[in-house]
N, C-alpha and C positions, 0 to 999 in steps of 0.2 A: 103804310102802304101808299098814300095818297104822295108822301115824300118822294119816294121811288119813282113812282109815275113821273113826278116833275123832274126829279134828274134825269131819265131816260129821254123824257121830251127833248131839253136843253141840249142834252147833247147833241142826239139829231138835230138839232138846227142849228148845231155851232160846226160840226162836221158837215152839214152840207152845204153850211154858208164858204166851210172853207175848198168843200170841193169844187164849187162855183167857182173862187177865184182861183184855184191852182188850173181848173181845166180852163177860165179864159188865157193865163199866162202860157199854157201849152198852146193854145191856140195862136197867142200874140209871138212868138217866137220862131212858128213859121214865117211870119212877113219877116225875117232875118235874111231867107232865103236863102238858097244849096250855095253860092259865091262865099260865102261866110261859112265859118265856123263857130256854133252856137256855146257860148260860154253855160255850163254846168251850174254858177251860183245864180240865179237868179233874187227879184224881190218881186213878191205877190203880196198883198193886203187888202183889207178892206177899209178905207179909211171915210171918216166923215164930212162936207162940207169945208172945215175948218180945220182941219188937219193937216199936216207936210208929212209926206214921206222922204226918207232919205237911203241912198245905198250907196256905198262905196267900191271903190274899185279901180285897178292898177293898170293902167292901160302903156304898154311898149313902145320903144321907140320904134319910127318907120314902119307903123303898123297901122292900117285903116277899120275903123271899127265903127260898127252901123248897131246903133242904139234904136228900140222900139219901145214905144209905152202905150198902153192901151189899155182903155176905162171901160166898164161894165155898166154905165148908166148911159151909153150912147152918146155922150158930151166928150169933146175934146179934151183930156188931162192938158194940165198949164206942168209943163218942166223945164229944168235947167240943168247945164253940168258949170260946176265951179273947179276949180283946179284949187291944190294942195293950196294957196294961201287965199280960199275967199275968193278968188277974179271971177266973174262971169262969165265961163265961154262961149257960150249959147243957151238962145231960151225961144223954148217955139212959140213963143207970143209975136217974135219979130217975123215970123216965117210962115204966116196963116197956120198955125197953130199942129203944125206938121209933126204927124204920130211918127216917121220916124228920120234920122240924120245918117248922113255917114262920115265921119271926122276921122284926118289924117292926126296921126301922134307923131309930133317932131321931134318928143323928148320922151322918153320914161318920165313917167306923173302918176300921182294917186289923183284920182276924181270924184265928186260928189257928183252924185246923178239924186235930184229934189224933184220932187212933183207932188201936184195937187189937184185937186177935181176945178173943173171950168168956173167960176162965176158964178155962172147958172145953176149949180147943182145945190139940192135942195135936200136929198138923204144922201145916206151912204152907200160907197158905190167900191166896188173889187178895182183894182188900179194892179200892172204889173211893167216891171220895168226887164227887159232883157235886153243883151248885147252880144256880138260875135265879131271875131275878127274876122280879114279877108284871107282865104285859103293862100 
């Protein structure tokens, strides 16, 4: 009996740990904004202090596409997009730590979009990465 109890607990706090970050990434995918067209795959998680997240993704040639990332501990998420061999294209450490970019694609490329919680961040914290092209 006492077994049950704990499983039923656990769950509840695994499902509403993850409703927390699915509803901050709803939330983070409005700052896209109606000029855009919100991409469907999105990345939500909860990660730790010490964790990277990574998401990939195809972005078109001749296509402007405005990436947002937004953290659930109130601390700036540190991110980067690297293109198909590794290069660094941008990382908002250089840019006061800017939740979100809008990047023209002069080529068809697969991209890494990486992030990770501030510095400063001490537990774990929901992190969601979303992107949209321009209409």
């Amino acid at each position: 009996m006492k077994f049950a109890a704990l499983i039923i607990a656990l769950a509840a706090c695994l499902s509403n740990g993850f409703g927390q970050c699915f509803s901050m990434a709803e939330t983070c995918s409005k700052s896209i904004g109606n000029a855009y067209l919100l991409d469907p795959s999105f990345f939500n998680a909860e990660i730790s202090p010490s964790d990277v997240a990574s998401f990939r993704a195809i972005w078109l040639k001749e296509q402007t596409y405005r990436l947002a990332v937004c953290s659930s501990d109130n601390l700036s998420a540190e991110w980067m997009v690297y293109d198909e061999n590794g290069t660094l294209l941008f990382s908002n450490t250089e840019f006061e730590s800017a939740t979100q970019w809008d990047f023209l694609c002069e080529h068809t490329m697969h991209v890494q979009l990486v992030v990770r919680l501030n510095k400063n961040a001490v537990q774990p914290a929901c992190v969601a990465i979303v992107h949209g092209f321009k209409k």
